[in-house]
C-alpha positions as CSV (number, residue, x, y, z in Angstrom):
1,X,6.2,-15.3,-10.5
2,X,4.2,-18.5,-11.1
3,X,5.8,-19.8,-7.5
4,X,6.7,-17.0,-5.3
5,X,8.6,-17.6,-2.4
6,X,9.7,-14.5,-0.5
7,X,12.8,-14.1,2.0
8,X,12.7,-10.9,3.9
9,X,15.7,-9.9,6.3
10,X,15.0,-6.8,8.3
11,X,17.0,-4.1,10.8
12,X,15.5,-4.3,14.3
13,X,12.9,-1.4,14.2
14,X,12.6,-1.0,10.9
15,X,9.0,-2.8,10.6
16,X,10.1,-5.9,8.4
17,X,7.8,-8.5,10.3
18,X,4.8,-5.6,10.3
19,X,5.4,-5.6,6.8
20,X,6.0,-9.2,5.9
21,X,3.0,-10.1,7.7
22,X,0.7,-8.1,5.8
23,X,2.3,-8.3,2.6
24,X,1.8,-12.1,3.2
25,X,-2.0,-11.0,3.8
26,X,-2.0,-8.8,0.5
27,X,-0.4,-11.5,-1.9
28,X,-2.8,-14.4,0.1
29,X,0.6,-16.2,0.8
30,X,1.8,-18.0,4.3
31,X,3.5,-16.2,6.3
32,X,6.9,-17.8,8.7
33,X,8.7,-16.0,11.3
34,X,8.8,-17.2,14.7
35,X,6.4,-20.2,13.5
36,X,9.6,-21.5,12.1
37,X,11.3,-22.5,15.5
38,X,8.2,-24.3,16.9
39,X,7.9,-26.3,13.1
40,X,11.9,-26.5,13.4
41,X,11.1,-28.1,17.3
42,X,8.4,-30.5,16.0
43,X,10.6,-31.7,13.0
44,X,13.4,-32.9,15.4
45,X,10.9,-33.8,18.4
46,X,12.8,-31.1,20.7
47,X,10.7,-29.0,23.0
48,X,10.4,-25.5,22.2
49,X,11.8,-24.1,25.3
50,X,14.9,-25.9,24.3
51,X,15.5,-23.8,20.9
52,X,13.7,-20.8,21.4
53,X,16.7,-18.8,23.3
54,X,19.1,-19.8,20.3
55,X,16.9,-18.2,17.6
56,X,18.1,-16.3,15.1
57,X,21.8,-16.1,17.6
58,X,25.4,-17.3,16.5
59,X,26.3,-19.9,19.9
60,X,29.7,-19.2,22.0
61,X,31.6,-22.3,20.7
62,X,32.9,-22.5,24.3
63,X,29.5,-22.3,26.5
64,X,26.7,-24.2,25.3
65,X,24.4,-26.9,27.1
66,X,24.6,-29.6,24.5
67,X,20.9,-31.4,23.1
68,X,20.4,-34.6,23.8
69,X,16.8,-35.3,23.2
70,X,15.0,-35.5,19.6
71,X,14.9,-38.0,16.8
72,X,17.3,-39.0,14.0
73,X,17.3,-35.3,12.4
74,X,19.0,-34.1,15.3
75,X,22.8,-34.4,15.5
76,X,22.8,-35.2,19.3
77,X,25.6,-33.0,21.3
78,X,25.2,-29.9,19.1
79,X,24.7,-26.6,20.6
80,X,21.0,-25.7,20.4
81,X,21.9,-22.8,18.2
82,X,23.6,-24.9,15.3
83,X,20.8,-27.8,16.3
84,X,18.4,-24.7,15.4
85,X,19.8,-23.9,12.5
86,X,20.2,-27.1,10.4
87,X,16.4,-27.7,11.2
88,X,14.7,-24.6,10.2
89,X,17.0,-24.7,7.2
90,X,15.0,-27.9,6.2
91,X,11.8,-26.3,7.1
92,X,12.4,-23.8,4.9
93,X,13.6,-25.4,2.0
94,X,10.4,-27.5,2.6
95,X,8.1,-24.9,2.5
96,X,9.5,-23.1,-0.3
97,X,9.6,-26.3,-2.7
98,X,5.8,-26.8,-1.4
99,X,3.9,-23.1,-1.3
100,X,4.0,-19.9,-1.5
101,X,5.2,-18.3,1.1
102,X,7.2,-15.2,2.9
103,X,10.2,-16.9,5.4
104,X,11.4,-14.3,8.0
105,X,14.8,-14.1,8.3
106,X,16.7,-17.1,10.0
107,X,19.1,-17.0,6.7
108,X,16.5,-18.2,4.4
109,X,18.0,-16.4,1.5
110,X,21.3,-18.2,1.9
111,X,19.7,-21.5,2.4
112,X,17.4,-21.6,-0.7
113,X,20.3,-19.9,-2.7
114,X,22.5,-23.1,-1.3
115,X,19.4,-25.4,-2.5
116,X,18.9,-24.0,-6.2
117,X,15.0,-23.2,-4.8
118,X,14.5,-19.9,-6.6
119,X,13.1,-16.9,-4.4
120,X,12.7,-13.3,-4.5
121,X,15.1,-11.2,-1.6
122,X,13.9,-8.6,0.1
123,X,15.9,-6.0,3.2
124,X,13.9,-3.7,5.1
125,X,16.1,-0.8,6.4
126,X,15.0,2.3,8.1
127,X,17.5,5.3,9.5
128,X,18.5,4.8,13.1
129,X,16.9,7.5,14.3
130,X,13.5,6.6,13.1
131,X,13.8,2.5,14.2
132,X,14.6,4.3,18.1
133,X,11.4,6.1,17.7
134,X,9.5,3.2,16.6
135,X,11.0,0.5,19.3
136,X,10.8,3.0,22.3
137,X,7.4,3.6,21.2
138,X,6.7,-0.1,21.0
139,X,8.5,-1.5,23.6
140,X,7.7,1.5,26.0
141,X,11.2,1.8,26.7
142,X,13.3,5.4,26.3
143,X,14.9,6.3,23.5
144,X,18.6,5.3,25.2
145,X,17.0,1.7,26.1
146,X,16.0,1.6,22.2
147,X,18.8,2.5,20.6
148,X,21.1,-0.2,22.7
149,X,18.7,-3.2,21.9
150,X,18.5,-2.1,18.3
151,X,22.2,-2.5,18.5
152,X,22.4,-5.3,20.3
153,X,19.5,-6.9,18.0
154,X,21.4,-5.9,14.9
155,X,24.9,-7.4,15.9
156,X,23.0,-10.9,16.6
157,X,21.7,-10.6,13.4
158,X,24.5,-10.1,11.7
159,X,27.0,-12.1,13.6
160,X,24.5,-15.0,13.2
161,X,23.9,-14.2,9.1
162,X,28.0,-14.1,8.9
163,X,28.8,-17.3,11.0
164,X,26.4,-19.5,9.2
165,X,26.4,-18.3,5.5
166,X,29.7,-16.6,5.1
167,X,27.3,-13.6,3.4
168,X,27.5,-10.0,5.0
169,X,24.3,-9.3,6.5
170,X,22.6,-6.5,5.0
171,X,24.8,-5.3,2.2
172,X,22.7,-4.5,-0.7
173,X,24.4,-6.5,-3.5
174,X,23.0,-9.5,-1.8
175,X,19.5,-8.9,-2.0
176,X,16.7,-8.3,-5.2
177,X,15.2,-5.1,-3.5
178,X,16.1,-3.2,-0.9
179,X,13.7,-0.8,0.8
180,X,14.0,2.1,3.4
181,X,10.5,1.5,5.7
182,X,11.1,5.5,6.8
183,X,10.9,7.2,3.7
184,X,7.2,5.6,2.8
185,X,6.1,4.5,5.9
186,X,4.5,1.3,6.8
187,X,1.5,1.2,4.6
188,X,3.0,2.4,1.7
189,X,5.8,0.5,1.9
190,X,3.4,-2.7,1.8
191,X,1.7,-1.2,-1.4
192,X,5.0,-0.7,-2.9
193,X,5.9,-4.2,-2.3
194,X,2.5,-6.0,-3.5
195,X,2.8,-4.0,-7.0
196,X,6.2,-4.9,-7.4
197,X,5.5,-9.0,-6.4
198,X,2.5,-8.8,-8.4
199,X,4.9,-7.4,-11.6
200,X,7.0,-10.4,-11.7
């Protein structure tokens, strides 16, 4: 790929950011995941603390503190998750029209598929059991406390994904490559990944 521009969705625990990050390193591309809420913030002149609760989360049309700070991108009275949305979806169509990159979720897929920007779609997936194992060992938490914030995690995800694309969340047809993290590992999973970027 002469421009490559790389959207990677992930299960919770399955070690998509691990391996987006240094895939980014491999491929000598940026790298966005939660750098895309501050650039969304500064776009729109919002503070941070402001946004970052809504990322990547589908608002309750019925409970929401409406925004009323920011500049003319900002469509003032909007929920700070839709407010969220609308500008990291201009950040990344940005950055994708400008570098090479890999954007981290946040419906990047959807949104450059919206704006003709052509990309390469990636889904990391990884068997339950083995993402409890890794977030109970990363977030030092039992395996019972994994496996309900995996869950809870994952139906964010996807009810976020649904609400704003009208795409279902993980379902393979919707993506150029999906790949299960377990069966290779991190590190091979990575080298799997830079040989097939580096084929295109």
């Amino acid at each position: 790929m002469e421009h490559m521009v790389i959207c990677l969705s992930r299960q919770y625990g399955s070690g998509g950011r691990e391996i987006g990050r240094r895939l980014a390193e491999r491929l000598g591309i940026a790298f966005y995941d939660r750098e895309l809420i501050e650039l969304a913030a500064a776009r729109g002149e919002i503070r941070v603390s402001k946004l970052e609760d809504a990322d990547e989360r589908r608002g309750n049309p019925w409970l929401f503190e409406s925004l009323y700070e920011g500049n003319g991108a900002v469509n003032r009275g909007s929920s700070p998750n839709d407010t969220l949305y609308w500008l990291q979806s201009e950040v990344i169509r940005d950055k994708a029209r400008k570098e090479n990159c890999i954007l981290v979720g946040r419906c990047a897929d959807q949104v450059l598929n919206r704006a003709g920007i052509p990309h390469l779609s990636l889904y990391i997936c990884a068997p339950l059991e083995e993402r409890i194992k890794r977030i109970s060992s990363i977030e030092q938490i039992d395996e019972r406390s994994a496996l309900s914030l995996i869950r809870k995690t994952d139906k964010q995800r996807k009810s976020y994904y649904e609400y704003y694309t009208g795409g279902n969340w993980g379902a393979p047809e919707n993506y150029d490559l999906c790949v299960n993290s377990a069966r290779y590992g991190i590190d091979q999973t990575v080298e799997l990944l830079v040989r097939y970027c580096q084929s295109l």
